[in-house]
N, C-alpha and C positions, 0 to 999 in steps of 0.2 A: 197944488202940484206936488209940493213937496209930502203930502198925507199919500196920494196915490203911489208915488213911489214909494216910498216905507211899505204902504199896503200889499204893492204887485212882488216887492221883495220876499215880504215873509211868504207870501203864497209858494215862490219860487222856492223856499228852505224847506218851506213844511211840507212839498210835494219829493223835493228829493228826498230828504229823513225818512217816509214813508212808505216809500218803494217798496214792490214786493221782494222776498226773496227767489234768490235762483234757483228754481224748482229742478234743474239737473246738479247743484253740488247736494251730494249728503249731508243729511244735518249731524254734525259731530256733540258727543257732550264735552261739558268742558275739560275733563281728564284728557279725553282724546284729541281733542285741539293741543292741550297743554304739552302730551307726548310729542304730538306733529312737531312742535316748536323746535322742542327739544334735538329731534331728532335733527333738525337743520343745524343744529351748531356742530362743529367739528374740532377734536383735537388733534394738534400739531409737535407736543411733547410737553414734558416737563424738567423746571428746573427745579434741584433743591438745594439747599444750603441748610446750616445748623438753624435759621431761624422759620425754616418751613420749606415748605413748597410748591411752587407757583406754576400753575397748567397754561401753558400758549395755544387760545382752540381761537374760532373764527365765528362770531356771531351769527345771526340769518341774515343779518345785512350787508355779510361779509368785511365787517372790522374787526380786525386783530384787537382780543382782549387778554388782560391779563388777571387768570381765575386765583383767590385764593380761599385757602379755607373761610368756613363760616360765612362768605362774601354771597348774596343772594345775587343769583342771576336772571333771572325772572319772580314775577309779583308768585309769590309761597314756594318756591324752590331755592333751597341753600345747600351751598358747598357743605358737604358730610366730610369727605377724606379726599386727599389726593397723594399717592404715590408711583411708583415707576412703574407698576401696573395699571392701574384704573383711578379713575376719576369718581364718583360717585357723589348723585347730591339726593333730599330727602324733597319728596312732592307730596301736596296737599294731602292731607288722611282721608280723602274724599275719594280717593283713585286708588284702585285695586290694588298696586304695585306699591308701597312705602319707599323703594330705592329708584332709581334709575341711573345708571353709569357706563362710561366711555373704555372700551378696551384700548388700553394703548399700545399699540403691534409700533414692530419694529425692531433695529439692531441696534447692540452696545456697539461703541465703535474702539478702533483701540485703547484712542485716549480715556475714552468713559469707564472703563477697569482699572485705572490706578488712581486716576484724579477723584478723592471725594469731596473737596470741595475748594475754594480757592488760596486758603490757609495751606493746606498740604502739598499743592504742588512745588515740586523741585526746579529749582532754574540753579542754570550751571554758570560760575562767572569765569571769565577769562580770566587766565592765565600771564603776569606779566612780569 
């Protein structure tokens, strides 16, 4: 009893594993899979201080990460640069494109013109 199930089990594994594919999606190569990925993350801003700085973007699975240089975010792609413009990381040498990177659009806001960093800002004390 215990042999036929084990038996009827793997059949059931090795019949799904084996499935055709979906003859209506395009077959992608891997660069262009790699890019799709990519494209689904998204940046949210960044922060910097004297010892770097650290991109707030939103995974494909929609979890809040926090990027930093050199930090690989997918299997052969690492963080290149990040600053208050773009983000940029390096993809496999196997893919047309060596760079791919995130525009950061957006506005300074008052405060983000005088504050550079948490050292500099001025607090005023009362008066007594």
């Amino acid at each position: 009893m215990n042999r036929n199930l084990l038996f009827v089990l793997l059949m059931v594994v090795h019949s799904a594993s084996s499935m055709p594919r979906n003859p209506f999606q395009p077959l992608l190569a891997p660069c262009d899979a790699l890019l799709k990925q990519l494209a689904r993350w998204s940046i949210h801003g960044v922060i910097s201080s004297e010892k770097g700085a650290i991109a707030v973007m939103h995974d494909p699975q929609q979890n809040w990460r926090r990027i930093t240089r050199g930090m690989q975010m997918e299997h052969g792609v690492q963080v290149l640069e990040i600053n208050q413009q773009l983000l940029s990381v390096t993809v496999p040498a196997e893919c047309e494109q060596p760079l791919y990177s995130w525009k950061i659009e957006g506005k300074k806001y008052g405060m983000d013109a005088y504050a550079r960093s948490a050292d500099s800002v001025a607090v005023s004390q009362p008066r007594g």
